[in-house]
N, C-alpha and C positions, 0 to 999 in steps of 0.2 A: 203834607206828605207828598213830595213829589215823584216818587216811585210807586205808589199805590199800594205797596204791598203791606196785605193784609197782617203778618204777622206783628208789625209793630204796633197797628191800630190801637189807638185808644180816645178813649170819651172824648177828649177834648181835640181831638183831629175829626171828629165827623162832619163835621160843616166846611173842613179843608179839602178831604181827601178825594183821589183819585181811585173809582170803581176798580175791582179787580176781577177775575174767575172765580168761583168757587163752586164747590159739591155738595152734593146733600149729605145731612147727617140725620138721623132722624132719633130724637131722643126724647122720654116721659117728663115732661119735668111740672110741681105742683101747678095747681091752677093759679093761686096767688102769686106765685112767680110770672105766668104766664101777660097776668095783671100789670105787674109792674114791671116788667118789659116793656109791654105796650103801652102804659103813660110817659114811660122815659122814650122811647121813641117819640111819640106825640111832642114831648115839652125838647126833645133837642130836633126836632123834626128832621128825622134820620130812619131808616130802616128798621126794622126789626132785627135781621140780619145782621146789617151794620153795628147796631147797639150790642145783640148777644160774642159778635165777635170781640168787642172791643172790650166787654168784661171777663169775658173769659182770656183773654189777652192780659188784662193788670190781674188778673186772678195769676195767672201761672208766672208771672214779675214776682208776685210780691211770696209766689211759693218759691220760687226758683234762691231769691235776697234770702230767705230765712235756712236754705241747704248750708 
């Protein structure tokens, strides 16, 4: 990704891509989630950050395809 920009971000750009800005959001989400977040960060060795962006990123793709 050579523009960095985060909105296209996905899974398989995280070992590519170029840092960008971002804000905080601060949201509840379960602890089991919080869990595998953080082994899929570990196993693609990427951010936290970076990972929940880039699923929430093919999340709202594959809701946006199904409109």
């Amino acid at each position: 990704m050579a523009t960095g920009d985060r909105s296209n971000l996905r899974l398989s750009d995280l070992k590519t891509r170029t840092p960008t800005g971002t804000r905080l959001m601060n949201v509840k989400i379960p602890v089991e989630l919080v869990t595998a977040i953080d082994r899929l960060a570990k196993q693609l060795k990427a951010s936290k950050t970076s990972v929940v962006v880039a699923l929430l990123n093919e999340g709202l793709a594959i809701a946006q395809k199904k409109r």
